[in-house]
N, C-alpha and C positions, 0 to 999 in steps of 0.2 A: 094095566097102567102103561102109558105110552112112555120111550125110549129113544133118548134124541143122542148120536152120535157125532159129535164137531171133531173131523181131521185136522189137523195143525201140521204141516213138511214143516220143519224148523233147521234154517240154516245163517250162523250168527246173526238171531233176533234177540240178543241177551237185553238188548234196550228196552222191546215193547213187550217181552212175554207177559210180564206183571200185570200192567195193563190189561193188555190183551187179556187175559183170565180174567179179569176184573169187568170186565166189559162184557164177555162172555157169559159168566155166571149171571150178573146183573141181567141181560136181553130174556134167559132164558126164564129165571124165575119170576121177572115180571112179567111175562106173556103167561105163564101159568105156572105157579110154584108146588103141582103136586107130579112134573114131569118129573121122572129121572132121566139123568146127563151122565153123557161120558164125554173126559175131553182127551182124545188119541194125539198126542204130540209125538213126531219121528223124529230127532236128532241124525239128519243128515251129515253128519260127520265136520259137525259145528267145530270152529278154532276159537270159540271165545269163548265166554263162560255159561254159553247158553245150557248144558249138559249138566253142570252142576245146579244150575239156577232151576234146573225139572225135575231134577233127582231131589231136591230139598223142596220143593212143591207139589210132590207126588208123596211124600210121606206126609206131608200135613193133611194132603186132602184123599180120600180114595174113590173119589171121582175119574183121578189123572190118570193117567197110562201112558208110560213113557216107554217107547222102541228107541232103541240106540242101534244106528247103523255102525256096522263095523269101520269102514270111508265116508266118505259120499258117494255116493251112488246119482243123485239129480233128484229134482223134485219130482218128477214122474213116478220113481222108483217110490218116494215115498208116501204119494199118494194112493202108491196099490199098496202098500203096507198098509196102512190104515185103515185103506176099506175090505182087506181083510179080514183084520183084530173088530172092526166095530161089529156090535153086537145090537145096533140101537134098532129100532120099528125106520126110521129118517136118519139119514146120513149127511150131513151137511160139508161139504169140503170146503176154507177159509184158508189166504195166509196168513205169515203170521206177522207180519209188514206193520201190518194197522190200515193195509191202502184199500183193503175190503171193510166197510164200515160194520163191526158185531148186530151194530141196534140193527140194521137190514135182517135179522135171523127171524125176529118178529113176523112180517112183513109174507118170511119161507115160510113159518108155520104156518101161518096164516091160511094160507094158499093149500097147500100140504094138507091141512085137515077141512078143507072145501072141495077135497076129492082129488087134487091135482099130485098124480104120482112122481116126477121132476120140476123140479122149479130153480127156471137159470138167470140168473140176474146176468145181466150183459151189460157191457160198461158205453155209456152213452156218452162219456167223456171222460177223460183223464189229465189228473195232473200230475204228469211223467216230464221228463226233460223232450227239446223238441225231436231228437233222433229217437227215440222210443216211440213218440207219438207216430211220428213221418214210416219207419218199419213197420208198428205195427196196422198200421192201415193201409200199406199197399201189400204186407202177409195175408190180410182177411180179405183184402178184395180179391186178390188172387185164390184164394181157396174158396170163396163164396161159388166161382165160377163150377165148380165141383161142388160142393155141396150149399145150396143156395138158403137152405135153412138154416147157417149158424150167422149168429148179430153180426152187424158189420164192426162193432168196437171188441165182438169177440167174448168169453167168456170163461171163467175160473171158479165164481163163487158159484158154487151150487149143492142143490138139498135131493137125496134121490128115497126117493120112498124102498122099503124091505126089499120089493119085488122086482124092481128096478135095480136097488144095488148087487142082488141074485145074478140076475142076469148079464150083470155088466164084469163082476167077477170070476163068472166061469166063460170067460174070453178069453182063451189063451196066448194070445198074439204077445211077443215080445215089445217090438219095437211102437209103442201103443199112442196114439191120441186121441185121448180120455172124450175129446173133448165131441169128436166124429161118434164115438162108441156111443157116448150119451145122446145123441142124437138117431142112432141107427136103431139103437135095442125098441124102438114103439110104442111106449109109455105115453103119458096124456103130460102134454108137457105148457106150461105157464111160464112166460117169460116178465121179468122186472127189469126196470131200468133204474141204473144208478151210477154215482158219478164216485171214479177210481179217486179216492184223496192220496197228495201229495205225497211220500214218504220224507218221517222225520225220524226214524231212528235208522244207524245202520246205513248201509249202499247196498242197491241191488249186485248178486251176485252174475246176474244175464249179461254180458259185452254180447257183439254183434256177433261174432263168430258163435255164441252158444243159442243166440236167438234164430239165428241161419239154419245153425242144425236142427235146432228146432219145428223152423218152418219147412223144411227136406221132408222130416219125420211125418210131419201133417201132411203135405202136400204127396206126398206119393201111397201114404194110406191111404186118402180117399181117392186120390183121382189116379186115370187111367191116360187123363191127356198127356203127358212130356211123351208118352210112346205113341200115342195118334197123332202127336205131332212131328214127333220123327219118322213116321209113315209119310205125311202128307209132305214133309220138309224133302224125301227123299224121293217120292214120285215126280214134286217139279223140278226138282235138279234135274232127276233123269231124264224127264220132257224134255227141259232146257238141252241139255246135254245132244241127246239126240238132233233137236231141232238147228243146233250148232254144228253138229257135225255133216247133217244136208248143205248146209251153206259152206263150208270147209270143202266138201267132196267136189259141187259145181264149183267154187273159185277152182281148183285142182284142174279140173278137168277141160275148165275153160281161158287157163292160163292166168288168173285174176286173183292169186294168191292174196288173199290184203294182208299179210306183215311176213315179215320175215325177221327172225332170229327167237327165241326162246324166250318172250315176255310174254305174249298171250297162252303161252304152254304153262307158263309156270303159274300165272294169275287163277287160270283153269284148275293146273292142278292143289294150289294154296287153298282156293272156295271150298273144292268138293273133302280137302284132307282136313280142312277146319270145322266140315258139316259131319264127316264121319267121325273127331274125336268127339263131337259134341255128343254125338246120338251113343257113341260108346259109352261116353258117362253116365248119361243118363241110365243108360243099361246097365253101368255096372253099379249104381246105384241100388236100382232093383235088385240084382245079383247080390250085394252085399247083405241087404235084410233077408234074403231067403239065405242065406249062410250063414245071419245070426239065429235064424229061427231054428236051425237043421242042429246050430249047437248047442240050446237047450238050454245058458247058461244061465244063472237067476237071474232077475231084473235089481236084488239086494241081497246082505247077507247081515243077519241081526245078529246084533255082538249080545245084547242085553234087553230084557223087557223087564218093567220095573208096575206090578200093578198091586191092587189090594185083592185080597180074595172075598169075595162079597158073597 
């Protein structure tokens, strides 16, 4: 008998979880009501009453499985929680917003048991405010450039067959995008399109500075460009450079000095110290993940798991 595992990161969704479960339950036993479900909800180190609201709907139901993180940790963190604990044949990962529509789970199975080992629904439009929208589509065109196989609206809701979520779990990388990983590990993958709905419960918790870092984390996982390009940024300075100081040497030499006093020195030296802190950060970027990596420390730490014993 097939086993369907829906992740849930839950950080203050005290509004839609009810729902949410209600929609969820509903999608799955109408598509076939002899599947068994698990629903893996993470309590990211929720401040509302979403904790209690999973602790008294995990005892009614023994379907639910609640992880309580000790803090917050980020959604990342509790997304690999979950697909750790899931146990199901299909792993589906949703938030818990409502802005992933449940009835689409149909739609994954569907696909899922026609042979297709991952199936990504990518958001073909969204109804986010317009600074979300505007970031997130000059994020994915920039990482398309690097990896040209992920949707250009990008992607979150998704279903990974047994063998694929195998594989994507014993990835040890700390500083992780789930979303690259799902795409590298080679599985026969099905794309769906669907449109993000608006959120009405709650505020996102992402501001620009957490979606920045965010796009740091993707963008230097998969690609290798910001360092090809402070290669290539660094070889036509040095052309330049050089080809400046021929023309420097002959004024010299031929009496034809064109300036005199300390502004074209300092302009020179302003370019080239503003092109090396650039290329240093970039590098010490890198430097930084290989220094998380080297310290080994968890990506969560679970205060409480709250399940039934079946």
């Amino acid at each position: 008998m097939k086993k369907i595992s829906v992740v849930i990161p839950v950080y203050n969704n005290e509004g839609s979880l009810l729902l949410l479960y209600d929609r969820l339950i509903n999608t799955i036993k109408s598509y076939n009501s002899s599947f068994f479900y698990e629903l893996i909800f993470i309590n990211d180190g929720s401040r509302d009453g979403s904790l209690n609201l999973l602790v008294e709907l995990q005892k009614k139901d023994k379907s639910v499985v609640l992880i309580n993180f000790s803090r917050n940790f980020g959604q990342m963190a509790g997304i690999l929680a979950g697909w750790k604990y899931a146990t199901g044949n299909a792993v589906i990962n949703i938030s818990a917003d409502l802005q992933d529509p449940p009835e689409q789970i149909a739609l994954m199975l569907k696909e899922w048991e026609a042979g297709n080992e991952i199936v990504i629904n990518y958001r073909e439009a969204r109804n986010d405010d317009a600074s979300s929208v505007f970031t997130s589509k000059v994020a994915y065109s920039l990482l398309r450039y690097s990896l040209p196989s992920i949707p250009p609206g990008g992607f979150d809701y998704v279903l990974l067959d047994r063998k694929a979520m195998d594989a994507i779990n014993s990835i040890p990388e700390k500083n992780r995008f789930y979303q690259g990983d799902i795409l590298w590990v080679g599985f026969t993958i099905k794309y769906l399109s669907y449109i993000r709905q608006e959120r009405v419960h709650g505020k996102s918790g992402y501001n620009f500075a957490k979606r920045f870092g965010n796009f740091m984390t993707a963008f230097l996982n998969v690609s290798y460009f910001p360092i090809r390009l402070m290669s290539l940024i660094g070889f036509i300075t040095a052309t330049s450079g050089f080809l400046y100081s021929i023309t420097i040497l002959y004024a010299y030499f031929f009496h034809k000095t064109p300036f005199q006093g300390w502004a074209p020195i300092m302009m020179v030296m302003l370019i080239i110290g503003g092109l090396l802190m650039i290329m240093l950060g970039i590098i010490g970027e890198y430097i930084w993940r290989i220094y998380d990596e080297v310290k080994n420390k968890p990506n969560y730490i679970i205060k409480d798991i709250f399940k039934s014993e079946q």
